[in-house]
C-alpha positions as a printed Julia matrix, in Angstrom:
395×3 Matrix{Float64}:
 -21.37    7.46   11.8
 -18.66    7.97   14.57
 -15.51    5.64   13.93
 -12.43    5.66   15.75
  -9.06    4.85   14.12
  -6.63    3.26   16.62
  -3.6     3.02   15.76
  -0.16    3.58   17.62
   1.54    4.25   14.52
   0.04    7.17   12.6
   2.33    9.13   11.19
   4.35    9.55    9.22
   2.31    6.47    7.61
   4.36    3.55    5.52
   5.14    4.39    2.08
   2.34    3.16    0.16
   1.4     0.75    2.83
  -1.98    0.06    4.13
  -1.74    2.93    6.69
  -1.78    5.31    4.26
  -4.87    3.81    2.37
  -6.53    4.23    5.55
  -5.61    7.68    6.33
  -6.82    8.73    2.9
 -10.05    6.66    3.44
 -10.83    8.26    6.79
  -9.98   11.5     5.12
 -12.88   11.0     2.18
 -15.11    9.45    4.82
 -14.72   12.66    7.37
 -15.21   14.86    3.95
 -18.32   13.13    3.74
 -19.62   13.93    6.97
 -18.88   11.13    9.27
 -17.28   11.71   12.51
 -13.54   10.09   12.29
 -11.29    9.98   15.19
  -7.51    9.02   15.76
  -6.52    7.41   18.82
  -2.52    7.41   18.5
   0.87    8.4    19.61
   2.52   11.32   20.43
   5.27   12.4    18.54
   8.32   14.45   19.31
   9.31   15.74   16.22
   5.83   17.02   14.8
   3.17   15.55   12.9
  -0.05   16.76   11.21
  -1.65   19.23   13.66
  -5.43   18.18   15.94
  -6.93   17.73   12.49
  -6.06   16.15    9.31
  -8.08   16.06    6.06
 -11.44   16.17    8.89
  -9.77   13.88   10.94
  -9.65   14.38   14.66
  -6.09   13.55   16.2
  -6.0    12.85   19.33
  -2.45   11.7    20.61
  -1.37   10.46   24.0
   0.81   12.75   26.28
   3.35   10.65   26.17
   5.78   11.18   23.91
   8.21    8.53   22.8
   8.71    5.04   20.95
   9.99    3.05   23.84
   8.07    0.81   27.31
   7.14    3.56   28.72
   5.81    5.32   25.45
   3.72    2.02   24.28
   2.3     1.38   27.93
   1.52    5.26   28.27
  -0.68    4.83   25.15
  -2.19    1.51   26.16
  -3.47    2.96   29.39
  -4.8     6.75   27.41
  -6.28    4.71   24.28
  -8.0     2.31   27.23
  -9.63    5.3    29.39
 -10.07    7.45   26.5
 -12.53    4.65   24.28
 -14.19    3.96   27.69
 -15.31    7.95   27.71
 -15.72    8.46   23.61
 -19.34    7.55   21.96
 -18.55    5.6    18.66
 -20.02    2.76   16.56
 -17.13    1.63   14.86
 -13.66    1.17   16.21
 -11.13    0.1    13.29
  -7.74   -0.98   14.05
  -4.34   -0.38   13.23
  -1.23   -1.14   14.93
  -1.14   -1.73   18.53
   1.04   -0.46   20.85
   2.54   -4.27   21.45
   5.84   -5.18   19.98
   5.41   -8.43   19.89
   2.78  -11.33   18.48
   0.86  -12.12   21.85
   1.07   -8.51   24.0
  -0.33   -7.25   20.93
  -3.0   -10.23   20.69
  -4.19   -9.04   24.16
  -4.22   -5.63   23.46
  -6.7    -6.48   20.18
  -8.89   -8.86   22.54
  -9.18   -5.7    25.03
 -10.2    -3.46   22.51
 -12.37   -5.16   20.82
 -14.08   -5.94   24.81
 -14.46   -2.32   24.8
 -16.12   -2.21   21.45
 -18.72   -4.8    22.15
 -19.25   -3.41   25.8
 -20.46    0.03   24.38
 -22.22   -1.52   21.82
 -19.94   -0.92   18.76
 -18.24   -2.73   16.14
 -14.88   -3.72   16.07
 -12.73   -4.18   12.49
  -9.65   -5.27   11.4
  -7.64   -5.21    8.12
  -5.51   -7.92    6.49
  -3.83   -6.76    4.21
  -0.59   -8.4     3.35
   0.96  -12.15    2.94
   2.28  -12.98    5.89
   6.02  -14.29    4.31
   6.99  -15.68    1.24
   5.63  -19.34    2.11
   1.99  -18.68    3.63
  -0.97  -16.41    3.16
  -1.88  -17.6     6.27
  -0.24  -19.52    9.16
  -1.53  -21.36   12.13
   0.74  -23.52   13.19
   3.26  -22.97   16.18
   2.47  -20.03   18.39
   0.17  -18.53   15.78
  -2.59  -21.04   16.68
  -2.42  -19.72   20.15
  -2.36  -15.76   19.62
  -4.26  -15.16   16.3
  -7.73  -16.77   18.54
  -6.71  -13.85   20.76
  -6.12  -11.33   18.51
  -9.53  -11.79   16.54
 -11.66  -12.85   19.43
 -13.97   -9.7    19.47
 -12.89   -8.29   15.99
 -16.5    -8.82   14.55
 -15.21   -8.02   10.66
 -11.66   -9.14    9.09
 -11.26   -7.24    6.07
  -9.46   -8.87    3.07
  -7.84   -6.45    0.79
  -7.37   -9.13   -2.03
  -9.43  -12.64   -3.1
  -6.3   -14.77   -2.22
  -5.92  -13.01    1.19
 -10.1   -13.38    1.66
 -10.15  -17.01    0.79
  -6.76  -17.87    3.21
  -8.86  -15.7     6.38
 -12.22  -16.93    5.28
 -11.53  -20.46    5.63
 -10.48  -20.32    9.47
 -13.33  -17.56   10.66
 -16.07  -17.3     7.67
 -18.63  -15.62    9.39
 -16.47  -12.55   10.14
 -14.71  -12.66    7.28
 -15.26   -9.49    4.45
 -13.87   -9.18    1.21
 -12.87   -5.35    0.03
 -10.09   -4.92   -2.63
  -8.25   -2.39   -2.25
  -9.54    1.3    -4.43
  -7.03    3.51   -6.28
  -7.58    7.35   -5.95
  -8.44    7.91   -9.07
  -9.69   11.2    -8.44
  -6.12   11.81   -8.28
  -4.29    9.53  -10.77
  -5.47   10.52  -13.92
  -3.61   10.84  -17.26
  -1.17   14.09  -17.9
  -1.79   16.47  -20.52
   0.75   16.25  -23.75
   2.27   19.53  -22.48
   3.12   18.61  -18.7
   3.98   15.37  -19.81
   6.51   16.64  -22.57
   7.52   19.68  -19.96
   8.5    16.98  -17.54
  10.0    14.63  -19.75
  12.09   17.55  -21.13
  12.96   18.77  -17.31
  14.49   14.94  -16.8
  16.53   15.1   -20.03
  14.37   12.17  -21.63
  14.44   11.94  -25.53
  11.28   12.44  -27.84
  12.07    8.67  -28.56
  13.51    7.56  -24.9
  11.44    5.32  -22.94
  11.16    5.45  -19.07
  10.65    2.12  -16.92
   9.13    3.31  -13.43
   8.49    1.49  -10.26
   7.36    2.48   -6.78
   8.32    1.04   -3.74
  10.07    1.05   -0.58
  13.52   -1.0    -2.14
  14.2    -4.66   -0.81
  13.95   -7.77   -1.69
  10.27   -8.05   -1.66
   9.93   -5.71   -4.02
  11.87   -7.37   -6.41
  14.73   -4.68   -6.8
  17.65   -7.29   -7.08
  15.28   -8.35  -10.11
  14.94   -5.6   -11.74
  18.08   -4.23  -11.38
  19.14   -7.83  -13.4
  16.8    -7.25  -16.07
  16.98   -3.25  -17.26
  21.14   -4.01  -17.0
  20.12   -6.77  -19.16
  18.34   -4.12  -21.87
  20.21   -0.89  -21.13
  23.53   -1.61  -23.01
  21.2    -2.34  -26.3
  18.71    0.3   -25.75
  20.68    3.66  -24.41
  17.77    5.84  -24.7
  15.5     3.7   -21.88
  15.78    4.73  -18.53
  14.6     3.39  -15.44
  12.9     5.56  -12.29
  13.22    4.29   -8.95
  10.61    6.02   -6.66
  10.53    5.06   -2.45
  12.93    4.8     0.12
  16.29    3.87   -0.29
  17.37    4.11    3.19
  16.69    3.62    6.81
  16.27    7.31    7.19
  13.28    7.14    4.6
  11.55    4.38    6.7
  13.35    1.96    4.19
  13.13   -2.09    6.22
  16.5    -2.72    4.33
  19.76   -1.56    5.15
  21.77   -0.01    2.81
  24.19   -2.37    2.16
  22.04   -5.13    0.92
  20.3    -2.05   -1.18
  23.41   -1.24   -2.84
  23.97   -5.49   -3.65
  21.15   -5.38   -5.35
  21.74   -2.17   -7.33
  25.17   -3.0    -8.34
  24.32   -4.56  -11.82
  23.17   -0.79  -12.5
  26.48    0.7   -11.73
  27.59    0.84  -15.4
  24.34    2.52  -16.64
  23.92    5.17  -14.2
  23.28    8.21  -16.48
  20.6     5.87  -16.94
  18.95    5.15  -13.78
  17.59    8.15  -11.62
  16.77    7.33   -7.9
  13.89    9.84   -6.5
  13.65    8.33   -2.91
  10.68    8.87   -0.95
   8.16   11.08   -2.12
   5.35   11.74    0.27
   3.7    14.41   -2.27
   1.01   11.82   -4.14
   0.07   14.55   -6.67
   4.48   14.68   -7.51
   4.0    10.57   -7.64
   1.5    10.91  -10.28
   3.34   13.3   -12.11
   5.83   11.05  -12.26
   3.86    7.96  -13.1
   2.21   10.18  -15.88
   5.66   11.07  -17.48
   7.03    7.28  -17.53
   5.95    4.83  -20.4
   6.24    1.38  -18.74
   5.42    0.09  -14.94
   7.55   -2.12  -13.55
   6.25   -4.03  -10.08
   8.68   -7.42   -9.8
   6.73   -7.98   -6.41
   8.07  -11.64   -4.66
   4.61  -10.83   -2.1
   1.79   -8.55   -1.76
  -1.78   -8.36    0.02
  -2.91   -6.79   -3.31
  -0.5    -4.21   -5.28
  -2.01   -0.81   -5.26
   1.3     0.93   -6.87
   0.25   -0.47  -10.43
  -3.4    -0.57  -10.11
  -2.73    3.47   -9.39
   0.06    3.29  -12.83
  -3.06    1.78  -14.14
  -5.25    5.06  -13.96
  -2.88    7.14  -15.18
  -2.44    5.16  -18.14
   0.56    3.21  -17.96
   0.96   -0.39  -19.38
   2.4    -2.55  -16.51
   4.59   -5.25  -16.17
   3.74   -7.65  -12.78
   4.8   -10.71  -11.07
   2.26  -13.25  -11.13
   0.74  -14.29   -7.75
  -2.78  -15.4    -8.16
  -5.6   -13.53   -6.46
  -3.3   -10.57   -5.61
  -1.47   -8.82   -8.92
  -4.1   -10.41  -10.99
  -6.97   -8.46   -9.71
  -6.94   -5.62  -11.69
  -3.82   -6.49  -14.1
  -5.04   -8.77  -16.63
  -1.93  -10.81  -18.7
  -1.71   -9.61  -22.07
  -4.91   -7.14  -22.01
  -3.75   -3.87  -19.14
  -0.12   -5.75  -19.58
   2.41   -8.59  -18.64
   2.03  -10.6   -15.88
   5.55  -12.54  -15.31
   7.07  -15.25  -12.94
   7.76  -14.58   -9.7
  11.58  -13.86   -9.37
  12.26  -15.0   -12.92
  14.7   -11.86  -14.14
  14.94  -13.42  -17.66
  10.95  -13.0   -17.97
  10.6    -9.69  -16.23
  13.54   -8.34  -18.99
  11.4    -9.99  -21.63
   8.27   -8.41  -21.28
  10.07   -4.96  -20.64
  11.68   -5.3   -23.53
   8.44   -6.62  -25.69
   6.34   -3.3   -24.39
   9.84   -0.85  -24.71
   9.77   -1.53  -27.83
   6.29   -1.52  -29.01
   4.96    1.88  -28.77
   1.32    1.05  -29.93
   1.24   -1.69  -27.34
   1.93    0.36  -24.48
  -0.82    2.75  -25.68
  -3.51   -0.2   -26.02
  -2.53   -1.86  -22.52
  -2.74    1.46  -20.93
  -6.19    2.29  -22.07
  -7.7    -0.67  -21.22
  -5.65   -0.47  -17.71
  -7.42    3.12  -17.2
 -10.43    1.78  -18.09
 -10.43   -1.67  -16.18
  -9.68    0.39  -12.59
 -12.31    3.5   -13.5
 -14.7     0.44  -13.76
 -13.86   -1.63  -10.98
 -11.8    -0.38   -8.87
 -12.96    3.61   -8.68
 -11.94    5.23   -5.17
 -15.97    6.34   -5.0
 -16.77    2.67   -5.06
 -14.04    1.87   -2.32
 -15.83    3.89   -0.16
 -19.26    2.81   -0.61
 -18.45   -0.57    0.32
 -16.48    0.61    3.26
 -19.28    2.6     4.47
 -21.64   -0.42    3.73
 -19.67   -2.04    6.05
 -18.8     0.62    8.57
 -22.66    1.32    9.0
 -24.21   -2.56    9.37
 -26.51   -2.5    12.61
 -25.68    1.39   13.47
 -27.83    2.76   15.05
């Protein structure tokens, strides 16, 4: 098949965000010998080179964030889809800052699509706020017919997201959880796990809370900075990891003033806490999921949390918020670990403290995790149903 990825925003891709699943996706798609291209931006300070993992880049001259960047790439991505031969165009972010220039720029795209004969998709992966899976009131009622007017698939990443799209445009509506690489997240040996361990200063006996995440409220850091503060004057051998951006600089969304509000109930137990930052290296990530002995994911929304489905394969008990059809996927209460309250502290430092303390536990919610997400949610079968989808009415 011949898709085209088109997407103003490439690189460097969100941490952990749906770009990246997509860019490792296209990646294991081109390795199996489709022909992926990338319609995107030019960038002034560097970038993965023509070709990434068998992807063909193909950026606009036009270097630049600002007007005359975006409207650059409108015009290149326009001319250059008119002149490319594909069946499938997917996309990503448009070149639109805001709701209804981007609506238009979806509706053209997808014109183009159906003009040459090809497919359009797009992805929906996340809640849209705090209140709504979902909105269509106000101006959304106007742009979102836009947006999706030739978009012949929307792809849910979760059930809850699926049922929310489904109910406004069923017939185009697809359901694919998201996969977990676990090609790539599997278990560490005693010795690399011990050699790390030993590298970080961690006891024999010390226990290590991990979560991964870009830091912000959504993510639940003010909570679970309340709840290990709660446990780490009592248990001075647990430690807690902190792994994503911290900063603006790291692509962090919040500033680092609210950042450091929500870290200060850690400021007393700081040979405690150890802040990695960003890590774009996924095989370092799973090193250091495979060294930890608890996930932590305190999550106030999500599309569907990939970040503990991938602690899952490496074996790691986790601890979750509760929002149905999303963290409940592939984390199953009391059987892969603890599903807890959204924004309830009190519970979040409960069930850390239940599995910190419980080393048999932890061992019998991590199998089963590793076992639930080689079952159902392999990255092999993520890709079969993407290319199910990707190839409907090729020709």
């Amino acid at each position: 098949m011949r898709i085209v990825f088109l997407s103003f925003t490439y690189w460097p891709p969100d941490f952990g965000g749906e770009l990246l699943l997509s860019i490792e996706r296209f990646q294991t798609l081109a390795e199996s010998g489709h022909s992926v291209v990338a319609l995107t931006r030019h960038l002034e300070d560097g970038g993965p080179g023509p070709r990434n993992g068998g992807i063909n880049i193909m950026r606009c001259p036009v270097a630049g964030r600002g007007t005359v960047a975006r409207t650059a790439y409108l015009a290149w991505s326009v001319k250059t889809l008119l002149r490319l031969p594909f069946q499938v165009l997917h996309l990503g972010t448009m070149p639109g800052r805001r709701k209804p220039l981007a609506a238009l720029e979806a509706c053209l795209y997808g014109r183009i699509a159906r003009a040459k004969g090809a497919r359009a998709i797009s992805v929906f992966s996340l809640a849209e706020d705090d209140m709504a899976v979902w909105r269509m009131g106000g101006k959304d009622s106007l742009v979102k017919p836009i947006y999706y007017r030739n978009i012949d698939h929307i792809v849910a990443v979760s059930p809850q997201l699926f049922r929310a799209v489904s109910q406004w445009r069923p017939a185009k509506s697809v359901l694919i959880t998201n996969g977990v690489r676990d090609d790539l997240f599997t278990p560490l040996s005693a010795d690399e796990r011990r050699a790390l361990r030993e590298r970080f200063g961690i006891p024999q006996d010390g226990v290590v809370f991990i979560t991964i995440g870009s830091a912000g409220y959504r993510k639940g850091y003010d909570l679970l900075a309340q709840a290990f503060a709660r446990l780490a004057g009592t248990h001075h051998k647990w430690f807690l990891w902190l792994v994503g951006p911290m900063s603006r600089a790291e692509g962090c969304a919040t500033n680092e003033q609210k950042i450091a509000e929500m870290m200060a109930p850690l400021r007393q137990f700081e040979a405690q806490v150890r802040s990695f930052g960003r890590i774009n290296d996924r095989n370092e990530i799973r090193r250091l999921l495979g060294a930890s002995d608890v996930f932590v994911f305190p999550t106030r929304r999500e599309g569907i949390g990939v970040a503990p489905m991938e602690a899952m394969a490496v074996g790691l008990p986790v601890v979750v918020s509760r929002i149905p059809g999303v963290t409940d996927v592939a984390s199953v209460d009391q059987e892969t670990g603890l599903l807890v309250p959204v924004g309830d502290a009190e519970a979040l430092a409960q069930a850390m403290e239940r599995l910190g303390t419980d080393t048999g536990l932890r061992s019998a919610f991590g199998t089963k995790g590793r076992q639930r997400i080689n079952e159902g949610f392999s990255w092999r079968g993520h890709i079969a149903q993407w290319e199910r989808l990707y190839s409907k009415g090729a020709g």
